[in-house]
C-alpha positions in Angstrom: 0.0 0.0 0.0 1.7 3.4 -1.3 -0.1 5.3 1.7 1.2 3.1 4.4 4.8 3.3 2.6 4.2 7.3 2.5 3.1 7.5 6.3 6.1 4.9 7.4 8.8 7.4 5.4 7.5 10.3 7.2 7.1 9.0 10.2 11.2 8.0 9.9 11.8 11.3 8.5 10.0 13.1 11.9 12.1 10.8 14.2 15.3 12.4 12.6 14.4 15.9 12.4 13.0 16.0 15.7 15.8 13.7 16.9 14.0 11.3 19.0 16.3 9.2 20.1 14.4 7.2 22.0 12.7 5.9 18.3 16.4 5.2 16.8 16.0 1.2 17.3 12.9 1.5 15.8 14.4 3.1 12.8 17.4 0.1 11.9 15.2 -2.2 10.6 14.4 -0.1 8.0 17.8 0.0 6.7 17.6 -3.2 5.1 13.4 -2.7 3.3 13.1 -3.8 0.5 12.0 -0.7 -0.6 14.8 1.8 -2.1 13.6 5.2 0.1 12.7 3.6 3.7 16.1 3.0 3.7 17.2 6.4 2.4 14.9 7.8 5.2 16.4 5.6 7.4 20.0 6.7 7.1 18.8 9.9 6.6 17.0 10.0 9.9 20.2 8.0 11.5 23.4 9.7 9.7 22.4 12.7 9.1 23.4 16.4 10.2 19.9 17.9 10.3 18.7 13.9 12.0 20.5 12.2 14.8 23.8 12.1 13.8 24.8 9.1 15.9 28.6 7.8 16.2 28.0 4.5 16.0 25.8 5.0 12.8 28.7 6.3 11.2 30.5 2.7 10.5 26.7 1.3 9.4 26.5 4.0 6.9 30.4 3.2 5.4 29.1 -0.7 4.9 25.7 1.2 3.3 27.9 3.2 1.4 29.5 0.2 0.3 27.3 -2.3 -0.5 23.4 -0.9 -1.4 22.1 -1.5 -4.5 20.7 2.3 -5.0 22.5 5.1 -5.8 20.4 7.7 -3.7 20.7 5.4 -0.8 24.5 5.1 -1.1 24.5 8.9 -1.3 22.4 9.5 1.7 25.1 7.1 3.5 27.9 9.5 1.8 26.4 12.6 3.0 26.0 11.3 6.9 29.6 10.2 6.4 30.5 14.4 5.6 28.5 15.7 8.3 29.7 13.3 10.7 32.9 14.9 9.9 31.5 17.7 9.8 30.7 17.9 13.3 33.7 16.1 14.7 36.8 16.5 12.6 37.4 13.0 12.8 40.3 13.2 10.3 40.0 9.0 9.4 36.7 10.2 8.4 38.3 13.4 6.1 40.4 10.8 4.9 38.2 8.2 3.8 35.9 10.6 2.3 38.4 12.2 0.1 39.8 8.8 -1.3 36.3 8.1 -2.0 35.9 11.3 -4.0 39.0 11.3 -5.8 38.8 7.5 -6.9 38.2 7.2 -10.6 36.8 4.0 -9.8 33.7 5.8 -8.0 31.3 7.3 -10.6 30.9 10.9 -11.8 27.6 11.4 -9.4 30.4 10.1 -6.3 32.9 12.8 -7.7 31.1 15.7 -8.1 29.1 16.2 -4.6 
């Protein structure tokens, strides 16, 4: 049902951008749906800078990074990776990010952000 899959999205998105953390376990499962934007919400909601930014997240979103099968996922992954160094300076993190983005192995869309 595309209104259930709507409502569950949002629902993910509020538990970010009101960062309710209390809600974050209820949020992991949806890192592996089947469907392409739950789990974009999810690592949106877990990863990112304007959602709950948490540490431990930030190894989950490499191995998302990594290994999803869509591109706007991966990139949602990518982008909590930057703001996590964005809020700490972890310099592994500055490190890994730029390797990523100067590979020629990554793809233009990778390249370019």
């Amino acid at each position: 049902d595309l209104d259930l899959h709507g409502e569950i999205g949002s629902a993910i998105a509020r538990v970010g951008k009101q960062c309710i953390e209390e809600l974050k376990e209820e949020v992991y499962p949806y890192l592996n749906d089947i469907f392409w934007e739950l789990r974009q919400a999810a690592v949106r909601a877990l990863g990112s800078c304007n959602g709950l930014q948490l540490p431990e997240f930030r190894d989950v979103a490499y191995k998302i990074w990594l290994n999803d099968s869509h591109s706007d996922v991966r990139a949602a992954a990518l982008s909590a990776w930057a703001g996590y160094y964005d809020h700490t300076k972890n310099p592994f993190v500055l490190k890994t990010l730029y390797n990523i983005f100067v590979s020629e192995e990554q793809p233009a869309w990778v390249r370019v952000n």
